[in-house]
N, C-alpha and C positions, 0 to 999 in steps of 0.2 A: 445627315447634313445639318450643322445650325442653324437653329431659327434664323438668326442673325444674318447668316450667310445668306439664305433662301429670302428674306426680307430684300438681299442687296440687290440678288439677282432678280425680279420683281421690277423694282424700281430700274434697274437696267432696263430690262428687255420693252416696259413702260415708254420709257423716255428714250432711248435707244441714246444714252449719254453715260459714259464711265466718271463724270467729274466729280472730282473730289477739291472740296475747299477746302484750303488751309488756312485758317486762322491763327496765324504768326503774328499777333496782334502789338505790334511795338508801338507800346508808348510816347514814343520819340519820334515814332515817324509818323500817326495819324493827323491827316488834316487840319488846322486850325480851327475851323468849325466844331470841331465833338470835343474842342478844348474848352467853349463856350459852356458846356452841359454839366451835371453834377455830377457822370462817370463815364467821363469821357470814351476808355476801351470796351464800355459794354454798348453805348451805343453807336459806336462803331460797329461792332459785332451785330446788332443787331440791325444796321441800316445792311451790312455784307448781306445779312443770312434775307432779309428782303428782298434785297438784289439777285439773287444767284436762286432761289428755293424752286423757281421751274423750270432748271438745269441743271440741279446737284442731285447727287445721290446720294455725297456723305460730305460732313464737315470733320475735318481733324482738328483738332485744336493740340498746340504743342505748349503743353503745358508750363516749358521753362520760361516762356513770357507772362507767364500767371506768380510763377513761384517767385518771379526775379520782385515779383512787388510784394513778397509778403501776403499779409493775411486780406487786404483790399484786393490782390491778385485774385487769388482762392474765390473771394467772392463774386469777380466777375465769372471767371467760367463757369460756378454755378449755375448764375442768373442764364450767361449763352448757353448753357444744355439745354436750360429749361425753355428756351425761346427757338430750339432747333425742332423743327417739321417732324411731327412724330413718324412720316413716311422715311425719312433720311434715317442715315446711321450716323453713330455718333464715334470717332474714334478719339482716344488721347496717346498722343505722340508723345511718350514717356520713357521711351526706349528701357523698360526696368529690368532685372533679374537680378538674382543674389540666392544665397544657401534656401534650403528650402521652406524654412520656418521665415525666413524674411518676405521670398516671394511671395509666400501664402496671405500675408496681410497687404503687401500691393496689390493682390489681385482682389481682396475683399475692399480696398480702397478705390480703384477700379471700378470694377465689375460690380460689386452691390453699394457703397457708399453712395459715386457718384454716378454708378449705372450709366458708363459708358459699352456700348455694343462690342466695342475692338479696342486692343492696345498692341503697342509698339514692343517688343523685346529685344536681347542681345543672348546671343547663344552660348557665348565663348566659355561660360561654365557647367553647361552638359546639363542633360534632359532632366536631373532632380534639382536644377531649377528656375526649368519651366513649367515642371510637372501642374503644380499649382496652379499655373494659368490654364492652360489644359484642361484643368479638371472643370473648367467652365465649358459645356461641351454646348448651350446653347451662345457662347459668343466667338467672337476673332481670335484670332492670338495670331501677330504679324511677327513673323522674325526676321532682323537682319539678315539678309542674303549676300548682295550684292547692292553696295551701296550707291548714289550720284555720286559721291565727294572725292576730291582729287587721292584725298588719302587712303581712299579702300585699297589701294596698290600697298601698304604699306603691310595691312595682313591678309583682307580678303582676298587678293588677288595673287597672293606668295603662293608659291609652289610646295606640293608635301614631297613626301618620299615617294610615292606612288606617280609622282610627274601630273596630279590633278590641281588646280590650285584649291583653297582651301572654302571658298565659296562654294563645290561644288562638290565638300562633303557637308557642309552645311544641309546644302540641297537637298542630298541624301537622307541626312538623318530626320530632318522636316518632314518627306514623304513617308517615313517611316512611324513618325509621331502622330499624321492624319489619321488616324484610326476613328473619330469622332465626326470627320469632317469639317474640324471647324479651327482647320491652321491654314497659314497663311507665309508669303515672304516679301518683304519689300527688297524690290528691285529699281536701281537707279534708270529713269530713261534716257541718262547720260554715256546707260551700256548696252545702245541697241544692238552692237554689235554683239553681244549673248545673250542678248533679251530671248532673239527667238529660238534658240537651242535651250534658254533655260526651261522656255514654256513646255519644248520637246520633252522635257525630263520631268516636267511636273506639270504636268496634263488636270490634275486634280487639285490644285491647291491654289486659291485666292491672291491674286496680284496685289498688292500697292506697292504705286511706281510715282515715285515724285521725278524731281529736277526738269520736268517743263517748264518753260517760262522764263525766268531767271536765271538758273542753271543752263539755258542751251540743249536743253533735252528738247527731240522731237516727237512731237503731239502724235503725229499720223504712225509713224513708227511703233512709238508706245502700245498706241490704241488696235494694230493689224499683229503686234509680234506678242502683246501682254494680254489680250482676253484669251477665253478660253474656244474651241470646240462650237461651242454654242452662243460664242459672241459674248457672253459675261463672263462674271468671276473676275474680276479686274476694275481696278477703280486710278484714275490715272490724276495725277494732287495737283494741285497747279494754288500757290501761295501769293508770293512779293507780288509778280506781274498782274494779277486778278485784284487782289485787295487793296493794291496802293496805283491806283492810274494815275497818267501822268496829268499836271496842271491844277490848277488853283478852283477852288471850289468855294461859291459866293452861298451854297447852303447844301444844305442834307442832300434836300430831292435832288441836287445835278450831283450829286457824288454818285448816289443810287444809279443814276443815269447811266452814270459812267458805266459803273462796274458792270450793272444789267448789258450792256450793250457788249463790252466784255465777253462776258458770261455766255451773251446768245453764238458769239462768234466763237467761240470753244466748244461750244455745244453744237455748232454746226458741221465744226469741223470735225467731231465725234464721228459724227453721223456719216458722212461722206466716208470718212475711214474702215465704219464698220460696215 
């Protein structure tokens, strides 16, 4: 098993809390207030990761709100890795793959550059290349599974010849790729209705399940159909609805408020679930 992995489960069974922060940090939509400061999106990020750090287990952070600014982008996620809870994991939502001499340097980008715990992948061109991420056998490697988005129906959810849809050779060949311990699939919790036959099929391998919150995924669902066995291996995302509450904020500390309050109410209702 990955250190990585074993570090998550830890802080699970700790906290008895699967939450995962998502750090969708739009520019356009933080607060007024952090428009006052001299970088605005990192301290936003950093009043989040205040608010949330004695209910989170991991921050994700999706990189394309980083990248969409350029090289000032880049330098905020730095800074937020470096301000996230060394107890937390850190993942980047980067969704990458490509041939395998390409992977090999997103995973050195990744995994030793900016020493993220876990990354995001896309399967659809076969295990040499994701080999490369893999080969990181003390981190994550999350693969698209089974998406929240309306449009997984357009390939994950298509039917093969074999009458399986095609999410559920993914499945397959993920379980086959655990050989290290240290893979993984994101699963929408917009699909609880196979959430809990997926876990049936993959008893071993590491949950992240966004679309709580915003998306209309449900929390309790997630959290009884997506851990494992032993109650972890699952980390359940929860983004827009956690980091952007609703109402007007006269300073920092009542944003922190906010979200903290937020944060304890998802985290309670972890608990109840598990």
């Amino acid at each position: 098993m990955s250190t990585v992995r074993q570090k998550a489960n830890s802080r699970i069974s700790h906290l008895r809390s699967l939450l995962c922060v998502g750090l969708d940090s739009d520019d356009q939509k933080i607060p007024e207030i952090f428009k006052k400061t001299g970088s605005p999106v990192l301290e936003f990020n950093r009043a989040i990761i205040r608010a949330t750090s004695n209910s989170a287990v991991a921050y994700k952070i999706n990189t394309a709100f980083y990248e969409a600014r350029g090289i000032p982008g880049i330098q905020d996620m730095e800074r937020t890795l470096a301000d996230i809870p060394r107890a937390c994991i850190t993942i980047a939502d980067a969704k990458r793959a490509d041939i395998g001499n390409t992977s090999k340097k997103y995973a050195e980008a990744f995994f030793e550059h900016w020493s993220f715990d876990a990354l995001t992948v896309a399967p659809y061109m076969g295990f040499d290349s994701l080999e490369p991420f893999f080969a990181y056998e003390d981190k994550l490697v999350f693969v698209l599974c089974l998406t929240s988005n309306e449009g997984s129906k357009d390939f994950e959810e298509q039917l093969l010849g074999d009458g399986r849809p095609l999410y559920e050779t993914v499945l397959e060949k993920v379980n086959q790729w655990n050989r290290g311990g240290n893979a993984g699939i994101v699963v929408g919790a917009t699909k609880n209705g196979q959430l809990e036959a997926i876990r049936a099929a993959a008893p071993d391998l590491f949950f992240l399940i966004p679309g709580v919150g915003a998306q209309g995924g449900s929390l309790d669902e997630a959290v009884r159909y997506g851990a494992d066995s032993a109650k972890e291996s699952a980390l359940v995302n929860v983004s827009r609805s956690l980091i952007f509450p609703q109402g007007a904020f006269a300073s920092i500390d009542a944003f922190e408020q906010a979200v903290s309050v937020e944060s304890e109410k998802l985290h309670l209702a972890m608990k109840r679930a598990m």
